[in-house]
N, C-alpha and C positions, 0 to 999 in steps of 0.2 A: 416467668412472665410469658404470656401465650403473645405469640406472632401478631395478636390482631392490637390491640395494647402497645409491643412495641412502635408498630406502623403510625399508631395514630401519634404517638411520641412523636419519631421522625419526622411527618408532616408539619407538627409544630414548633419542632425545632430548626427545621428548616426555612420555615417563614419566617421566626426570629430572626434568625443568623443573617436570611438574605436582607430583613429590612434596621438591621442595625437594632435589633428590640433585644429584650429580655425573657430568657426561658427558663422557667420557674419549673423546681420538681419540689410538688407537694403530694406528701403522702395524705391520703383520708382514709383512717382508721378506726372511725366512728359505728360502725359493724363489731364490736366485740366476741361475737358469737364463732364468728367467721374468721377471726384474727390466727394468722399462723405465725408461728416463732419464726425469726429468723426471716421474715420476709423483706423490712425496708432494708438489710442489707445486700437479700436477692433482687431486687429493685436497681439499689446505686450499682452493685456489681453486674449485670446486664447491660445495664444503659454508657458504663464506663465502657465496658470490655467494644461495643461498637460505635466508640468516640463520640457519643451522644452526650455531650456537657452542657453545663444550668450552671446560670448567675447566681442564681438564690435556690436554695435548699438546705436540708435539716443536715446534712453534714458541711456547710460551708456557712451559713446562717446569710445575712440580707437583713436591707431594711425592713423587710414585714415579718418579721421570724417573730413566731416559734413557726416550721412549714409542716409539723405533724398535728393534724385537725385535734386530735385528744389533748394536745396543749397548747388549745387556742377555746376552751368550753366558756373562759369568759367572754367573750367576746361574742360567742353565740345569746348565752345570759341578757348582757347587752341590749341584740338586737328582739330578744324573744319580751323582754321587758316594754321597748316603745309598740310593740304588733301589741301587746295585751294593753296597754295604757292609750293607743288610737282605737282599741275598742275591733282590731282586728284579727287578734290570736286570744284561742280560750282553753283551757285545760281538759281536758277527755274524760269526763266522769263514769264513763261505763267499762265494765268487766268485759274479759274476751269472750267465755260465754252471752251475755248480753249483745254483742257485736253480730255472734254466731246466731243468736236467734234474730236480730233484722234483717241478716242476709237469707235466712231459710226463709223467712217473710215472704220477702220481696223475690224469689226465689218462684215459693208457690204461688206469687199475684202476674209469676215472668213478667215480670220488670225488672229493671236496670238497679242493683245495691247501691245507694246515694248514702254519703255520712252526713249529709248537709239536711236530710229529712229528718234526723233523728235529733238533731244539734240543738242542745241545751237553752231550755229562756233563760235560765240563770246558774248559768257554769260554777263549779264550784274554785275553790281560791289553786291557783297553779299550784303552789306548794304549800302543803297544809299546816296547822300548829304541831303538829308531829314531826314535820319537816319532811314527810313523804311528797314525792313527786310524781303527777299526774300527766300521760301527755299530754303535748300542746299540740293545737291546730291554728290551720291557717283559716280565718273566717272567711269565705268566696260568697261577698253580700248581693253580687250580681254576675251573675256567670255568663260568659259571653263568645263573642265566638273569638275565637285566638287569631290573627293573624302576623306573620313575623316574613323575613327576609334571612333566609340561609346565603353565607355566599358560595357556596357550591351549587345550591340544588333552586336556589330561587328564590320565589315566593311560595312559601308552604302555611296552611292555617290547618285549623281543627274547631269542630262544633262545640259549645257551652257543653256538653255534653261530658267533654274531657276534663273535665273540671271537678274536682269535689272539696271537698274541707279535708284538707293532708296533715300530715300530725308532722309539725316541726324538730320539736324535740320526744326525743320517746321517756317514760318511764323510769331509766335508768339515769335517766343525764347527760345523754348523750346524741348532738342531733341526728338528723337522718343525711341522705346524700344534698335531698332536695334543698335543703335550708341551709348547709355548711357552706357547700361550694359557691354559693351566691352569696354569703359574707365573707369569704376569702376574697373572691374576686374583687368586690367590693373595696372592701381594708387593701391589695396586692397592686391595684389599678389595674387590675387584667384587660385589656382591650380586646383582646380576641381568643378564644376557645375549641380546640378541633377535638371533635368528637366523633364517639361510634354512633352508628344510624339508631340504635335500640334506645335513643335518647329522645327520639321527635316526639314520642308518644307523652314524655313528661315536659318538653318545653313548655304547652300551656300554664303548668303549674308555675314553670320559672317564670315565665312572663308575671302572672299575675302575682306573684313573689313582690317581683323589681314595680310592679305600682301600688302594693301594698306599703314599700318601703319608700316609695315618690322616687326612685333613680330609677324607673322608667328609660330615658331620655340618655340616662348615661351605661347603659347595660352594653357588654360586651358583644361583638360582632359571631353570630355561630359560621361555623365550617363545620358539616356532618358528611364524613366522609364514607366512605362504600365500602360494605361488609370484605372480609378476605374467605372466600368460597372452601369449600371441600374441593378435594381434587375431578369429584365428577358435576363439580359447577350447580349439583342441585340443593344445596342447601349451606348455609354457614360454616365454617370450619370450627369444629370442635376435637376432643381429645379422641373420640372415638373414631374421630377419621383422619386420625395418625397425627395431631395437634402438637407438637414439642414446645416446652420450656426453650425460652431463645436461648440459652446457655447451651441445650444440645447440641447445638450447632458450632459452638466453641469444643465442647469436646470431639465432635467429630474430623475437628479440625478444617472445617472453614475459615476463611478470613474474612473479619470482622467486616472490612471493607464493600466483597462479596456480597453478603448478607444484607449489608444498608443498600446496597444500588439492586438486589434483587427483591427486597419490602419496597422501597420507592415505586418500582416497576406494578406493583399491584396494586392499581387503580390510579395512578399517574404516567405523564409520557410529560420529557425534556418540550415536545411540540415538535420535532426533527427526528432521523432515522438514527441516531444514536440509542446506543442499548447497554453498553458498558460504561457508568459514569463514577468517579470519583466524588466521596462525599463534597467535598467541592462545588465540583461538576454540579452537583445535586444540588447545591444552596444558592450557585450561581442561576440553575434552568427554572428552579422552581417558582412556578405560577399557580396560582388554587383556579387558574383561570381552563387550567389542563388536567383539574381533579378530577376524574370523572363519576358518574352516580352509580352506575350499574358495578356490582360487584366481581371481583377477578379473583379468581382461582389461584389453589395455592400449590406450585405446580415445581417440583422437586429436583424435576430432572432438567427447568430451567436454570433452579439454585447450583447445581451441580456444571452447568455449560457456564452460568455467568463466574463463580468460582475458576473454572480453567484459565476463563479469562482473565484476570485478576491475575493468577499466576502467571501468566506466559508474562504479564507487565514487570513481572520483579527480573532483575538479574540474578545471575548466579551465586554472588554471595549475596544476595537479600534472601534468593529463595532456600540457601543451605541454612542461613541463621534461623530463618523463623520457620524452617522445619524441624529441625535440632530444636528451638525453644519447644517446639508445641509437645515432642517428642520427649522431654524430658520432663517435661507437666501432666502429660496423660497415658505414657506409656509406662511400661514396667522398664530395670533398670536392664535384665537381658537384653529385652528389645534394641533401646539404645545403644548397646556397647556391640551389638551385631551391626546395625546400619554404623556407626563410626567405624569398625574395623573395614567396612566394605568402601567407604570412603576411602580412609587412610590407605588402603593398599592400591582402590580402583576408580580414584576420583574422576578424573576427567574422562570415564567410560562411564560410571555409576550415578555419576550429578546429570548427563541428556537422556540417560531411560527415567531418572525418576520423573523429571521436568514433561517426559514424552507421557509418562501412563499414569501420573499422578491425576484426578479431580481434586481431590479432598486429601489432606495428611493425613486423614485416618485411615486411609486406602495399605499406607504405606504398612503397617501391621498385618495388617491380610497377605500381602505380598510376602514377608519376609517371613511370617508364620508359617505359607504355603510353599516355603521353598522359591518362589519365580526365582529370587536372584543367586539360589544356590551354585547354579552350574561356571558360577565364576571357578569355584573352589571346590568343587563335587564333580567327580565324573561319574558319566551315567552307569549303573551298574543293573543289566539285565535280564530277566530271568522267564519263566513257562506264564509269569500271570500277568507279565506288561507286554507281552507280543503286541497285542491288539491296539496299545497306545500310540506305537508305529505306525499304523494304517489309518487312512485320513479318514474323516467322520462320512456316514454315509452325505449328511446334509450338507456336506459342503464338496462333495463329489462331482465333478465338472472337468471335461478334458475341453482342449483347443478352443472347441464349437461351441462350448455351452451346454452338451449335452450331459446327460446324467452317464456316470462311469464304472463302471467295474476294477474294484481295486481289491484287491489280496495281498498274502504273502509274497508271493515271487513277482508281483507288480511292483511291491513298495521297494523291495531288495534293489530291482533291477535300479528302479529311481533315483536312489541313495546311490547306486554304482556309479549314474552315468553323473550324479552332482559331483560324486567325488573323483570322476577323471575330471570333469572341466575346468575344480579346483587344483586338482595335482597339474593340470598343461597352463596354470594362471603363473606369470611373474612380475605382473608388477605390483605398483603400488596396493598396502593393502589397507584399505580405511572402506566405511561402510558402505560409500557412494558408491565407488567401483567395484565391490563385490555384488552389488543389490544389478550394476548396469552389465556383470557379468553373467547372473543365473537367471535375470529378467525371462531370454527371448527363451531359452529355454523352459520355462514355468510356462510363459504364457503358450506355448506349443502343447504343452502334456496339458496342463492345468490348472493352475495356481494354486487350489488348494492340495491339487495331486504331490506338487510338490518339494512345498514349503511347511506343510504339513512335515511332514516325514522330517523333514532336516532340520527339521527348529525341536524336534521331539529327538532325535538322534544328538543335537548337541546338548539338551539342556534337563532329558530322559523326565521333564514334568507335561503336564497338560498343558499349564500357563505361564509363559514365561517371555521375557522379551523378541520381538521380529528377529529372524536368522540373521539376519546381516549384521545388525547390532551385535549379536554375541558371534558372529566371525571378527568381528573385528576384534572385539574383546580378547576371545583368545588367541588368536594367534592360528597361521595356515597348519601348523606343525598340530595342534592340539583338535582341530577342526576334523582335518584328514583323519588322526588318530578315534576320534569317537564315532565320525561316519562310518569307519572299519570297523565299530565294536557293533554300532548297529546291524553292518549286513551282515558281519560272521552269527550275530545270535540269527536274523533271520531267517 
């Protein structure tokens, strides 16, 4: 399910939910061409996994069931039978090559291809003595100019122009978008409808649908709501600028939560400076009076900030169960049985760095892959080709002043010495606070990266790995001393 689809879901389930209505998930499957295995149950499982639930659908049924269009053809039948008997639907007597030569026509005369120029004085019968089946169209006996009322975007029309004779049902038996969903609605009592913008171009046809059929008068209220952009805002978000199945984002270990208050946030606002809102939250603020029309970008690295947020809301045991869940559904089982063991032995030092450096639980694999948490249990062991990991990066090279610094071997050594007298003349209490308010004024006199670099690479001998203080605490003044010594003796 692509992001822009789930979104528009959301919206409509949310104006359900807020106005005590009814939110129907019907599948339209009437495209047989394009039908992929397995998809109405990538559908339900999507829309479950971020608590997006329906009254009526094809796995819970309702009173207007069946909710998969391909088992509802009679009822299309039905409707395609009174359009030909009011003398407004006729069956499509021409071949595709025949079609192809009035378009090449009209083509070479540059004019506009009309089906309604070519349309039969005396149509042939819809389905024949052979019992073959011919499309059907909608007869458009006076084409006019469209005008309707969005409740988002206003008052919107379109010239006669938008208008031709459209083929209801096709060939096969199957109808099209245009004719289904407007005898669903119809049969469902649907009241309201939120859609993608790529629809306005065909409302004339719906409109002229609904007074071919004289419900007119009773047609559902449109909501068209505003494209979800590429990340550089200049055009629609598709697969090719990085578009993910919303289930990606289950595996990558998002929470579901997350995810609905950061699709809301694209092309909605609560009306208030609230940015983190519980689906709740969501059903509670929601107004289409704050949908807005211009399209909003789909922007990753806010998914990733609303996410943290979202986490820092769970407690401790909320956020170890449903990392453990997520962990044992999309991780291998090593992986697992290594974050349990580093629990089990270093929980209440190993539950405030995850909580500190996690975004996403998927992060948490990279972490334990790349070693960061190893130096629990590893000590550094150094040799001729990790010198250089000791010495702080030039780009982050800065003493006292701000100024760019000169650092080497016998700088970094000296560094590491004078950290580890300050820690050898420490006796009191030792937790992270007060080691962090103990090397502070020192750091900020040399340099902060001069050096905290050097002693976070000395305790934990990786590139990345949690803040020094954090892992003094962890191990202990006796194991701290012991590897800042192993550092400056290699240096």
């Amino acid at each position: 399910m692509h992001v822009g689809g789930v979104r528009t879901a959301l919206f409509a389930w949310a104006y359900a939910q807020k106005h005590q209505g009814t939110f129907i998930l019907r599948i339209e499957d009437t495209d047989k061409e394009r039908e992929v295995a397995g998809s109405i149950e990538h559908i339900i499982e999507s829309l479950k996994w971020l608590g997006i639930n329906w009254q009526e659908g094809p796995d819970i049924g309702g009173p207007h069931a069946p909710y998969i269009q391909s088992e509802r053809l009679q009822s299309y039948r039905k409707y395609a039978q009174i359009l030909i008997e009011k003398g407004l639907a006729y069956a499509d007597p021409y071949t595709q090559e025949e079609l192809e030569a009035f378009r090449a026509q009209a083509e070479a005369e540059k004019r506009p291809f009309l089906y309604r120029d070519h349309r039969p004085e005396n149509p042939p019968a819809w389905i024949d003595k052979d019992c073959e089946r011919k499309p059907l169209r909608l007869k458009i006996a006076d084409p006019k100019t469209s005008v309707w009322n969005d409740i988002v975007r206003g008052e919107l029309s379109a010239g006669p122009e938008a208008l031709d004779d459209f083929i209801l049902i096709k060939s096969d038996g199957y109808p099209t978008y245009n004719f289904a969903h407007i005898i669903d609605d119809l049969e469902m009592n649907v009241t309201h409808i939120f859609r993608a913008d790529e629809f306005i171009s065909s409302t004339p046809k719906f409109l002229a649908l609904y007074d071919a059929l004289g419900i007119a008068e009773e047609r559902p209220a449109f909501a068209t709501l505003p494209p979800i952009m590429a990340p550089d805002g200049k055009k629609k978000l598709g697969k090719r600028d990085g578009a993910k199945d919303i289930l990606a984002y289950r595996n990558e270990g998002y929470l579901p939560e997350a995810v609905v208050n950061f699709l809301a946030f694209i092309g909605w606002n609560p009306g208030d400076e609230r940015e983190i809102l519980s689906p709740k939250d969501i059903i509670e603020a929601f107004d289409v009076s704050h949908v807005q029309v211009a399209g909003g970008k789909l922007n990753e690295e806010k998914l990733a900030w609303t996410n943290k947020e979202h986490l820092a809301l769970l407690d401790d045991t909320q956020f170890e169960s449903r990392l453990m869940t997520y962990m044992s559904e999309y991780t291998d089982k090593d992986t697992v049985e290594t974050l349990q063991m580093l629990l089990q032995t270093k929980h209440t030092a190993i539950l405030p760095i995850l909580r500190e450096r996690l975004t996403y639980f998927g992060e948490i694999k990279h972490m334990l892959h790349e070693g960061e948490l190893s130096f629990i249990s590893n000590t550094p062991h150094w040799d001729t080709s990790s010198t250089e990991l000791l010495i702080c990066p030039e780009k982050i090279r800065k003493n006292g002043q701000g100024e760019k610094a000169h650092v080497d071997t016998i700088s970094t050594k000296q560094i590491l010495q004078q950290v580890s007298d300050i820690v050898t003349a420490y006796s009191s209490s030792w937790n992270k606070e007060d080691i962090k308010n103990l090397l502070w004024s020192f750091a900020e006199h040399e340099g902060k990266g001069i050096v905290l670099w050097p002693t976070r690479v000395a305790l934990s001998g990786k590139e990345k790995s949690p803040d020094p203080f954090t892992m003094m605490e962890i191990l202990g003044k006796e194991t701290v001393l012991s590897r800042l010594q192993n550092a400056i003796i290699h240096l």
